[in-house]
C-alpha positions in Angstrom: 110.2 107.9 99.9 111.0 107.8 96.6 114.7 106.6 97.0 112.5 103.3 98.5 111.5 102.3 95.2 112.6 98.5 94.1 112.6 98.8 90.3 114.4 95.5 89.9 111.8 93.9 92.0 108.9 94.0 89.6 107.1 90.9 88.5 106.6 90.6 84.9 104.4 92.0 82.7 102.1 89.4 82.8 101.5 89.7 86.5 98.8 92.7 87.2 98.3 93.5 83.4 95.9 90.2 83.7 94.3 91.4 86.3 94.0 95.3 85.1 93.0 94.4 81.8 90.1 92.0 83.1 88.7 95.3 85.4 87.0 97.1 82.5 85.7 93.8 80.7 83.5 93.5 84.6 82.4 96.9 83.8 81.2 96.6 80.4 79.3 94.1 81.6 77.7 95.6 84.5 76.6 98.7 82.6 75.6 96.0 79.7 73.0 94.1 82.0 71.6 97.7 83.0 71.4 98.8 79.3 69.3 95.5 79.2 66.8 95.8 82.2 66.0 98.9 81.9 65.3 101.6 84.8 63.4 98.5 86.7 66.5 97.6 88.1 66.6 100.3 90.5 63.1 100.4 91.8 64.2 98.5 94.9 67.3 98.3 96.0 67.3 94.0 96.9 66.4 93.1 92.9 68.8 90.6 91.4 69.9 92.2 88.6 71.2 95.6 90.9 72.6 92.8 93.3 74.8 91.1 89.9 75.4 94.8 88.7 76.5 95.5 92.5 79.4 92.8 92.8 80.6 93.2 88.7 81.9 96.3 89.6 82.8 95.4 93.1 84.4 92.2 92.6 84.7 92.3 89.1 86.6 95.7 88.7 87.5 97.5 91.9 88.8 94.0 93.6 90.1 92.8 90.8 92.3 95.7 89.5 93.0 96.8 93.6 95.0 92.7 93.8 96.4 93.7 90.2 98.0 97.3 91.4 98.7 95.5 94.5 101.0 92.5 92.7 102.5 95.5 91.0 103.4 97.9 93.6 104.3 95.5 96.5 107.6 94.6 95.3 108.2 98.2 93.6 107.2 100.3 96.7 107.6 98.2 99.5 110.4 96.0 98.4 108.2 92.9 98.8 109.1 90.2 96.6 106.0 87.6 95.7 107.1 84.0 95.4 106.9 82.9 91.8 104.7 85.6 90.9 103.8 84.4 87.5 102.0 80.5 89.6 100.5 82.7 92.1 99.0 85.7 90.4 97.1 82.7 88.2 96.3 80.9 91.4 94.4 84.2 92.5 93.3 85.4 88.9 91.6 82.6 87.6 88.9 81.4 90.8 88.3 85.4 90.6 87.8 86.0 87.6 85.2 83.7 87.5 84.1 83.6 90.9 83.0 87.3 89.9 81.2 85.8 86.8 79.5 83.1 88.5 78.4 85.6 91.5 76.9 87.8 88.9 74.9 85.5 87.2 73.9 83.4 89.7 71.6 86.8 90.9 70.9 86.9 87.2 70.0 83.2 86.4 68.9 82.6 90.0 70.9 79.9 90.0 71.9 77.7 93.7 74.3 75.9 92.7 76.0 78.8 91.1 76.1 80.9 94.2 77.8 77.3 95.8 80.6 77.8 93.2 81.4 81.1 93.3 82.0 81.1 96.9 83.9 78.5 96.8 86.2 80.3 94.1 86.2 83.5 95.6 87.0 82.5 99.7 89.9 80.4 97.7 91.0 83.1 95.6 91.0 85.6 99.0 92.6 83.7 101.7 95.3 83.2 99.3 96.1 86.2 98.6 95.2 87.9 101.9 97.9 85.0 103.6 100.1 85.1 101.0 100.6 89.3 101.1 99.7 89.4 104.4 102.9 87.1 105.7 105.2 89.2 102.6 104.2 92.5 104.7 104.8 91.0 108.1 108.3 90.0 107.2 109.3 93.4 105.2 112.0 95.2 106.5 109.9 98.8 105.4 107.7 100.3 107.7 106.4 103.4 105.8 103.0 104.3 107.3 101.5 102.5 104.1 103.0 98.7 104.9 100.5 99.1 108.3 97.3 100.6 106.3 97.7 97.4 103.7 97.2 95.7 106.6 94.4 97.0 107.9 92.7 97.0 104.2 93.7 93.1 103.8 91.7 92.6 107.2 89.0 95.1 106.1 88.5 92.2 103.2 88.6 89.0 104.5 86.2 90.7 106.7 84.0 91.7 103.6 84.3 88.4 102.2 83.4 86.6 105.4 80.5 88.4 106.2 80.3 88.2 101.9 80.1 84.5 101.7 77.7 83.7 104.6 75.0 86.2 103.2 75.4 84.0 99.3 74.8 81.2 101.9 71.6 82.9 102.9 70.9 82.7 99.1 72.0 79.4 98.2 70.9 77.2 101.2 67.1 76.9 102.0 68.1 76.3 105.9 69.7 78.9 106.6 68.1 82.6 107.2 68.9 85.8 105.0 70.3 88.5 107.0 69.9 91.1 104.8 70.5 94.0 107.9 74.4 91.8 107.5 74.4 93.6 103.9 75.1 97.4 105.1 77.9 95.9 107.3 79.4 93.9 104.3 79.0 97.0 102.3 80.4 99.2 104.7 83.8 96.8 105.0 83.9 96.2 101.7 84.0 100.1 100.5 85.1 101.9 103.5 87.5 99.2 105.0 89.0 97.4 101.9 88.6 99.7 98.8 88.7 103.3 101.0 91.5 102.1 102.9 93.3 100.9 100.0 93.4 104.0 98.2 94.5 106.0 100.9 97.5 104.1 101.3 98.5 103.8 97.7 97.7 108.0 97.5 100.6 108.4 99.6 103.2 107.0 97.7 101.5 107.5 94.0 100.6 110.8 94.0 103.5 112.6 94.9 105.3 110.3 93.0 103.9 110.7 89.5 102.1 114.2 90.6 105.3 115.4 91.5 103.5 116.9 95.1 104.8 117.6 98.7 104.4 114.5 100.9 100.7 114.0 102.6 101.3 116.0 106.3 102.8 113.3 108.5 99.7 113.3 110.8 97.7 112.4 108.4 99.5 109.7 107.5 99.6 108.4 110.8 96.3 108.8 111.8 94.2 108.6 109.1 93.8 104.6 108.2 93.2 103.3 112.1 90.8 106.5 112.2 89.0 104.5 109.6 89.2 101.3 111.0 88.7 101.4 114.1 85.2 103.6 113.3 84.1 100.8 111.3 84.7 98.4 114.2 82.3 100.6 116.5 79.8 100.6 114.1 79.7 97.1 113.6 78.7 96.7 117.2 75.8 99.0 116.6 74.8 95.7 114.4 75.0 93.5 117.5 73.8 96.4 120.3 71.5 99.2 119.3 74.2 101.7 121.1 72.7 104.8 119.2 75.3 107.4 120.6 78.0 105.1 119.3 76.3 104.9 116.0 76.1 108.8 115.8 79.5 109.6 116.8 80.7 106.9 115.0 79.0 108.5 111.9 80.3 111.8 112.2 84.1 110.3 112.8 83.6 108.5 109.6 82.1 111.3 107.8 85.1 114.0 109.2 87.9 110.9 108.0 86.1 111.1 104.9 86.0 115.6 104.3 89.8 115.6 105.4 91.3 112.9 103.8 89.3 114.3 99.8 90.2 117.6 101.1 93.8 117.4 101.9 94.1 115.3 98.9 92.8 118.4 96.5 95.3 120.5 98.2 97.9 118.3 97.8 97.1 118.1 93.7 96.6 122.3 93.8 99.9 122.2 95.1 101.7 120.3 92.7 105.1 121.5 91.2 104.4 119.8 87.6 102.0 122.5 86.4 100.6 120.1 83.4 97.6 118.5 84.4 97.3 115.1 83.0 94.1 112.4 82.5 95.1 110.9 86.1 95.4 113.8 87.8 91.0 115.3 86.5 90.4 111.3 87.6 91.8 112.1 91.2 90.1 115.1 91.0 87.0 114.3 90.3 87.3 111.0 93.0 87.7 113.7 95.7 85.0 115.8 94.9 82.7 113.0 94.4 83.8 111.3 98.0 83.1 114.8 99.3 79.3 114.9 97.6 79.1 111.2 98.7 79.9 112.3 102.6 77.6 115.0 102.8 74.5 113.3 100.8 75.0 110.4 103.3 75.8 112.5 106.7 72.8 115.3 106.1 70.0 112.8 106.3 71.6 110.5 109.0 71.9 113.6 111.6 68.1 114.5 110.5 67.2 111.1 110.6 65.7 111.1 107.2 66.0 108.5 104.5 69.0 108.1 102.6 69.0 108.2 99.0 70.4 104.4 98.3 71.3 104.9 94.7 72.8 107.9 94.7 75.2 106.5 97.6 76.0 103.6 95.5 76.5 105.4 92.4 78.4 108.5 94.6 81.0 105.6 95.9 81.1 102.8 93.7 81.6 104.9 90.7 82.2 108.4 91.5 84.8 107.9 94.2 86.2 104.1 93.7 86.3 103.4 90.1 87.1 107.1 89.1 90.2 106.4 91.2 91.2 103.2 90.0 90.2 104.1 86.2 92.9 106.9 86.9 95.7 105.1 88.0 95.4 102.7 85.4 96.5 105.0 83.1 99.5 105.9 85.6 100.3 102.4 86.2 100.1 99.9 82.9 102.4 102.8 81.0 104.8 103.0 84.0 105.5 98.7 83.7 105.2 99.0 80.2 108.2 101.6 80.1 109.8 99.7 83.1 110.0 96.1 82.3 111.4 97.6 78.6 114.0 100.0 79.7 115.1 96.8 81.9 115.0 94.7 78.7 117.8 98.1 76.6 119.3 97.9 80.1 120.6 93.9 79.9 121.2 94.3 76.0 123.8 97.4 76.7 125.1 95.1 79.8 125.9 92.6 77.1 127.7 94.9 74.5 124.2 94.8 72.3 123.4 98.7 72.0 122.4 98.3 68.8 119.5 95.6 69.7 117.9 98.0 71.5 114.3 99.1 71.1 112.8 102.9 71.2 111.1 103.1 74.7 108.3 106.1 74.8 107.7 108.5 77.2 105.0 107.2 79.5 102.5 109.8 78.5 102.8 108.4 74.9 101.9 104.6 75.4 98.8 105.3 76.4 98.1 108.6 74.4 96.6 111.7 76.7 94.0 112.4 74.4 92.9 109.2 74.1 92.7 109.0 78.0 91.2 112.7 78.3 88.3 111.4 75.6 87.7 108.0 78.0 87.9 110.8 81.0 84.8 112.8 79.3 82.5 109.7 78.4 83.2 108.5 82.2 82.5 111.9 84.1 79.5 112.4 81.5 78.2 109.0 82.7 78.3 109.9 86.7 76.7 113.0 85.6 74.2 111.0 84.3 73.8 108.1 86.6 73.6 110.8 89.5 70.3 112.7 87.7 69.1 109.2 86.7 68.7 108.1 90.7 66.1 111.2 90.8 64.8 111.2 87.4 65.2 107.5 85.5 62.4 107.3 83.2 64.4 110.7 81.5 68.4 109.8 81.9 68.6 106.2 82.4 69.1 104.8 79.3 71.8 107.7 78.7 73.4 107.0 81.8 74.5 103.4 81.4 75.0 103.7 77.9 77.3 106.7 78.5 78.7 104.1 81.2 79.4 101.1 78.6 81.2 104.1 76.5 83.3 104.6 79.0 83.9 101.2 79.6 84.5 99.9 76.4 87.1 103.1 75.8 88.8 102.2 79.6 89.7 98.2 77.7 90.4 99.5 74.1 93.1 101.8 75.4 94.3 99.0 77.8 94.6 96.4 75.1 95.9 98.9 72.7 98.7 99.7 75.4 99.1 95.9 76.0 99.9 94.7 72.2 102.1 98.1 72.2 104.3 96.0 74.7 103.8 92.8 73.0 105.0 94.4 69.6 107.7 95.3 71.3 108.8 92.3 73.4 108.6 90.3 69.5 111.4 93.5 68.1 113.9 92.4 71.1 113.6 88.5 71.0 114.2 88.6 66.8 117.1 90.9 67.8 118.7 88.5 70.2 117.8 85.9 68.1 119.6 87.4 65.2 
């Protein structure tokens, strides 16, 4: 797999560093507007303020750094090459970036009109991408078990956002009815189908890649995303046809996809022939164990038929499994471009006789420092501590919850910046070269 990759492929710099960089900006200000309302905010779960914190990090972070990684690893893993990458990651970047914005503040503002917009931003910013990728994948010549589970992920969210944009139309027009029993289903696409399904197909090419791990057993690989999928599809009926034996089996599929897919995953990583931990691998780490706490605070109370604890799902999934994830392979993936598109840049000056132009590219574990990504690990795992103890006991561990959480997120952007105006700095040192 590894012989697959299409170095020379890469879009530039530009291309998902606008999109990565924007991820944590969504997350300071989701933990910001729950610094500000205090633990109201989660006394029900339909308030507005939860329902703008819900789609920050949603749409604001997971979403947008998922299309970022995806811009990035399209062309590197599966030899996809983007048409004029630089025009279309701005086509998608821009009407999401504040489509997210307007989403969130239009629960915040209680705004119509601002609901309007950001639908119209967002289902733009989608279908483009989701047509655009989804043609590039049709036509590529690669069909690695991952090319078929990007599928399945890019239907999983044009699902989402269908089902997305006609509940904001339950908000925004006064004719048409609020389905709110529509928003476990949208939930259930949008973090199961698009994000879950995601992951899983990136884990099999990242992590034995920069883990430097056996390959994920085959059957897994096969297996595993229509698994997924195809659960989710059988409980959507249960939305149309109270079937509860599919609903139940359907559950305990889910759940089992779920414990096998964290669990093989930890073995893989205890397996691993590079015996130095890094920052990403605690982050994949501690997104397995979390996805494992997540299934069986979830599965317990459906097979007892007791309540669920909402909350402590949200915060289980949202930030213990998905954005632990992503927040990981950030720091795997800006430092990997970084050092790509440079040793490309020494690669063309020694192909034109101009050694001596060249500039000093870093090992990756040095753009973005490890302790500087270990200390951004400890304020994030200190604020999922938190915000788990804070769905049982707020009035105690709110406040340090979320501000733990705007820690984290402040860190997660500083050492992103920092790692972009590394690259800048050093773009500037190879055009005066040429130029001299």
């Amino acid at each position: 797999m590894r012989a697959d990759l299409s170095l020379q492929q890469a879009p530039p710099f530009s291309v998902p560093a606008r999109f990565l960089v924007s991820a944590p900006f969504f997350g300071l200000i989701a933990a910001l507007v729950l610094l500000w309302h205090g633990p109201e905010i989660i006394s029900h779960r339909w308030t507005p303020e939860i329902l703008a914190v819900t789609h920050f990090l949603t749409l604001g972070f997971l979403t947008m750094s998922m299309l970022g990684a995806l811009l990035q690893l399209l062309p590197v893993l599966m030899g996809m090459v983007i048409p004029r990458p630089l025009l279309f990651s701005s086509i998608v970047h821009t009407p999401l970036f504040f489509g997210s914005l307007s989403l969130g503040m239009a629960w915040l503002l209680q705004i119509n009109h601002l609901f309007i917009i950001a639908m119209v931003l967002l289902g733009f910013s989608f279908i483009v991408f989701i047509v655009v990728v989804t043609d590039r994948l049709l036509r590529s010549a690669n069909r690695h078990v991952t090319r078929s589970m990007m599928l399945l992920a890019l239907l999983a969210l044009l699902i989402t956002t269908s089902l997305g944009i006609y509940l904001s139309m339950g908000h925004s027009v006064q004719t048409l009815p609020l389905t709110r029993q529509l928003t476990d289903l949208h939930l259930s696409w949008g973090l199961f189908g698009w994000v879950l399904l995601l992951v899983m197909a990136v884990a099999y090419h990242v992590i034995p890649m920069f883990q430097i791990t056996d390959e994920y057993p085959a059957i897994h690989r096969r297996w595993m995303g229509w698994s997924v999928f195809f659960t989710l599809l059988a409980l959507s009926l249960t939305y149309i046809w109270q079937l509860e034996i599919i609903r139940m089996l359907s559950t305990l599929l889910l759940a089992g996809c779920l414990i096998i897919f964290s669990l093989t995953t930890l073995w893989v990583l205890h397996k691993r022939r590079r015996q130095l931990a890094d920052t990403t691998m605690r982050f994949w780490q501690l997104a397995m164990f979390s996805l494992l706490l997540l299934t069986l605070s979830w599965l317990i109370p459906t097979l007892i038929n007791s309540d669920l604890p909402v909350f402590l799902l949200g915060v289980l999934m949202i930030h213990g499994f998905a954005m632990t994830t992503i927040n990981g392979m950030m720091y795997k993936i800006i430092p990997f471009i970084i050092w790509l598109h440079l040793s490309v840049h020494n690669k063309n000056l020694r192909d034109m006789g101009e050694r001596g132009s060249q500039v000093k590219v870093p090992h990756m574990r040095k753009i973005i420092p490890e302790a500087a990504g270990l200390w951004q690990f400890r304020f994030h795992l200190l604020s999922l501590v938190l915000l788990v103890i804070a769905t049982i006991w707020p009035s105690w561990f709110y406040y340090p919850a979320t501000l733990s959480l705007a820690i984290a997120q402040a860190f997660l952007l500083f050492n992103l910046l920092k790692a972009v105006r590394f690259y800048n700095l050093k773009i500037t040192e190879l055009s005066m070269f040429t130029e001299t």
